[in-house]
C-alpha positions as a LaTeX table, in Angstrom:
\begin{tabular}{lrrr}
\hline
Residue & $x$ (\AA) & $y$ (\AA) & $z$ (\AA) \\
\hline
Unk1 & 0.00 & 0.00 & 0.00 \\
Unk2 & 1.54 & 2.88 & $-0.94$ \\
Unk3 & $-1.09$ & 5.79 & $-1.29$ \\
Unk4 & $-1.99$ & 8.19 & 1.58 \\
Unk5 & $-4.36$ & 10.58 & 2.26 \\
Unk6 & $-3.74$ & 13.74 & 3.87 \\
Unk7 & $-6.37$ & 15.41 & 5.67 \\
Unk8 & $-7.18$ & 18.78 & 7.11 \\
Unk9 & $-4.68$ & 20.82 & 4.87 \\
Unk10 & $-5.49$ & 24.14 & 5.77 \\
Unk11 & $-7.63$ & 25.85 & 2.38 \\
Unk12 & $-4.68$ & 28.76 & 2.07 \\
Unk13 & $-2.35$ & 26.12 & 0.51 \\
Unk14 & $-2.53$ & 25.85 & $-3.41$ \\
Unk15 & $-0.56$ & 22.49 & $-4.96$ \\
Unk16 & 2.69 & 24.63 & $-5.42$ \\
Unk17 & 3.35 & 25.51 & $-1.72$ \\
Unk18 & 1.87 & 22.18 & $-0.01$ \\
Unk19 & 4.02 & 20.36 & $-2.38$ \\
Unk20 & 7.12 & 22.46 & $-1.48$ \\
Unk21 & 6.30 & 21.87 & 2.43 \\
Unk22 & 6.14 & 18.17 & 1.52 \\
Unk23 & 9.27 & 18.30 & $-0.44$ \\
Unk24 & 10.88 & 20.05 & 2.70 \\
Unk25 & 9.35 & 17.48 & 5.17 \\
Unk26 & 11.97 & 15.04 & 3.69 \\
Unk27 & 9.31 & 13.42 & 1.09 \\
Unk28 & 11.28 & 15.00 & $-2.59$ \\
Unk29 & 11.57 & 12.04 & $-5.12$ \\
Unk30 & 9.98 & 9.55 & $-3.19$ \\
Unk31 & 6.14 & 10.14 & $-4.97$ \\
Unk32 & 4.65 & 10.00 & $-8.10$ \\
Unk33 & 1.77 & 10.92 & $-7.95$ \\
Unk34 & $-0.35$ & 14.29 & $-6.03$ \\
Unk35 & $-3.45$ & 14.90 & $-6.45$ \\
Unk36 & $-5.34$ & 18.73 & $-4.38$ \\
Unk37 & $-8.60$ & 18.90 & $-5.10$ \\
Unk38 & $-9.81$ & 22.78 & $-5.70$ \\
Unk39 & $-12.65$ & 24.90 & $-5.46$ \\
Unk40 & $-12.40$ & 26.64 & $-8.56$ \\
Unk41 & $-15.12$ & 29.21 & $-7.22$ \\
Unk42 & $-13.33$ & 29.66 & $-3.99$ \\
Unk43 & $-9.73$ & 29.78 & $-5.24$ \\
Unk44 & $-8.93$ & 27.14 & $-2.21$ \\
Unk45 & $-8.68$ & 23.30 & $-1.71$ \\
Unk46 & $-10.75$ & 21.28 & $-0.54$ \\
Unk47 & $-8.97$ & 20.37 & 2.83 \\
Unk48 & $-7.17$ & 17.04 & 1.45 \\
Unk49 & $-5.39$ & 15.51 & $-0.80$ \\
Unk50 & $-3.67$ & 11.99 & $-2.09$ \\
Unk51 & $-0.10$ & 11.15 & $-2.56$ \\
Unk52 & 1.35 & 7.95 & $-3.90$ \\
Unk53 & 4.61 & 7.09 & $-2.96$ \\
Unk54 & 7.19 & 4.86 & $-4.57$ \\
Unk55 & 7.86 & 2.10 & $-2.41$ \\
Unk56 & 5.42 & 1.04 & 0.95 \\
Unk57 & 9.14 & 1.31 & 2.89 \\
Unk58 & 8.47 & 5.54 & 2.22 \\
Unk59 & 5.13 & 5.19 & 3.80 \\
Unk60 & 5.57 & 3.08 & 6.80 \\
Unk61 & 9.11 & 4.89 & 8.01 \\
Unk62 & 8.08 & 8.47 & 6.90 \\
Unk63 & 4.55 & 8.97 & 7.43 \\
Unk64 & 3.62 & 6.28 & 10.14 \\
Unk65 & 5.86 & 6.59 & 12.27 \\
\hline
\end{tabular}
């Protein structure tokens, strides 16, 4: 398993700056695959958003725990 969801992003981030922050966090290279839903009339997302990473070994040392 190797796809997580991230909840409660706050709606200020657009997919540029959360995926910086998430690049910064230690995560750069080891995705594929983002996905930040938006509310085109609101300009803001939706509060989550999906991220696949490349290996399961990414997701259970990195995001577990």
């Amino acid at each position: 398993k190797t796809t997580v969801m991230l909840r409660n992003i706050p709606n200020r981030y657009s997919q540029a700056s959360l995926l910086e922050e998430i690049d910064l966090a230690g995560f750069k290279g080891s995705y594929d695959f983002f996905y930040l839903p938006m509310d085109t009339q609101n300009r803001t997302n939706v509060g989550y958003a999906f991220i696949n990473f490349l290996t399961t070994e990414a997701v259970e040392t990195d995001c577990v725990g």
